[in-house]
C-alpha positions as CSV (number, residue, x, y, z in Angstrom):
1,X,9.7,2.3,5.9
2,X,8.5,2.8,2.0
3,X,11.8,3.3,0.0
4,X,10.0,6.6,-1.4
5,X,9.2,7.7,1.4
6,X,13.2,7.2,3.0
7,X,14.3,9.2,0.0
8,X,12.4,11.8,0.7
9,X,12.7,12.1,4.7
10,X,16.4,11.5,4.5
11,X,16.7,14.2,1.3
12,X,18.5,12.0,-1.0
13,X,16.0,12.7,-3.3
14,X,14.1,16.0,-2.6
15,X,10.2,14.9,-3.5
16,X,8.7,11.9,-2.7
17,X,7.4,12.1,-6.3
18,X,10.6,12.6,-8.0
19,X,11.7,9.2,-5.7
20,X,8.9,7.3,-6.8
21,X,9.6,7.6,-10.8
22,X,13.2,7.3,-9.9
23,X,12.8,3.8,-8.1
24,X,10.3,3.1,-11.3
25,X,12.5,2.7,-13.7
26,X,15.2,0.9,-12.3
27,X,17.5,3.3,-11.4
28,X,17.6,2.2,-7.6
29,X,19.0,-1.4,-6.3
30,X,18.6,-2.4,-2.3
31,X,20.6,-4.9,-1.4
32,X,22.3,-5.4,-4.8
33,X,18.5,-6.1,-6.1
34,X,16.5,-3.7,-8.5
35,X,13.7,-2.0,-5.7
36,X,10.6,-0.4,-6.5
37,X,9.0,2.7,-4.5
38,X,6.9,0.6,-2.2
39,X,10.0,-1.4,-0.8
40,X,10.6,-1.7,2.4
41,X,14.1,-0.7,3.9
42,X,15.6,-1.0,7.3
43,X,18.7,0.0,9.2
44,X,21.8,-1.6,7.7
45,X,20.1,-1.9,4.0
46,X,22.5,-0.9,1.3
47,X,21.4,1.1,-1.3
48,X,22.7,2.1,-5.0
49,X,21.0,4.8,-7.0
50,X,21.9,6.2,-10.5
51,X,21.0,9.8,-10.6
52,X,22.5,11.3,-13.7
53,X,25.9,10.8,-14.4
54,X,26.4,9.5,-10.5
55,X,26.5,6.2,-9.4
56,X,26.0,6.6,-5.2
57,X,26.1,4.1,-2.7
58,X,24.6,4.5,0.9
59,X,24.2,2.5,3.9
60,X,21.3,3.4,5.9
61,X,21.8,3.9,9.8
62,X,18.6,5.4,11.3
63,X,15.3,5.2,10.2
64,X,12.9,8.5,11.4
65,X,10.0,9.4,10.6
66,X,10.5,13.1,9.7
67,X,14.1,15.1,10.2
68,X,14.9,18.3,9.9
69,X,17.3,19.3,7.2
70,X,20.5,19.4,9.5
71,X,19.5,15.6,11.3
72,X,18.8,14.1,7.7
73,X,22.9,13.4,6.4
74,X,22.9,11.2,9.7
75,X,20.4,8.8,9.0
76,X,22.6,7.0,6.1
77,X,26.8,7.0,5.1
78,X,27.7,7.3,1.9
79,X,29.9,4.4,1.0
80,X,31.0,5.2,-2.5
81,X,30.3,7.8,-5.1
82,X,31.5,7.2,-8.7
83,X,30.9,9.0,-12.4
84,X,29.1,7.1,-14.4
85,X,28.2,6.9,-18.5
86,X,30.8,9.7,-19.6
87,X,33.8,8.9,-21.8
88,X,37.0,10.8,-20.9
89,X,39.4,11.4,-23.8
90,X,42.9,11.4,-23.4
91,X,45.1,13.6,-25.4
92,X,49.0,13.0,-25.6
């Protein structure tokens, strides 16, 4: 399945769209490698995308092609979520 496309079917990213121009410029890796929109993923891919000051990382598990909003959290695990690009100061 179209990387795009998973985004969208799995609600990651709500609009296919919106997934496209994310996976454009950069801001999604597969496999530890930079992915455009038309790349293809499959069960057991890993994937990393930098959405705003997030940095999440999901494995996918089942590949469908449509779900309905309750099915879609099943079809990947989310394997690490981290803050990215903010600078905490500490006061003492």
């Amino acid at each position: 399945m179209r990387l795009d496309k998973f985004l969208k079917v799995s609600r990651l990213i709500k609009r296919r769209t919106l997934a496209k121009e994310v996976s454009d410029q950069g801001r999604i890796e597969v496999n530890g490698k930079e992915a455009k929109a038309s790349t293809t993923v499959k069960v057991g891919d890993e994937l990393t995308l930098r959405l705003g000051q997030k940095r999440v990382t999901v494995r996918i598990d089942r590949i469908q092609e449509t779900s309905r909003k309750e099915d879609a959290a099943e079809m990947y695990t989310i394997l690490k979520e981290e803050k990215v690009g903010s600078v905490e100061n500490d006061i003492d």
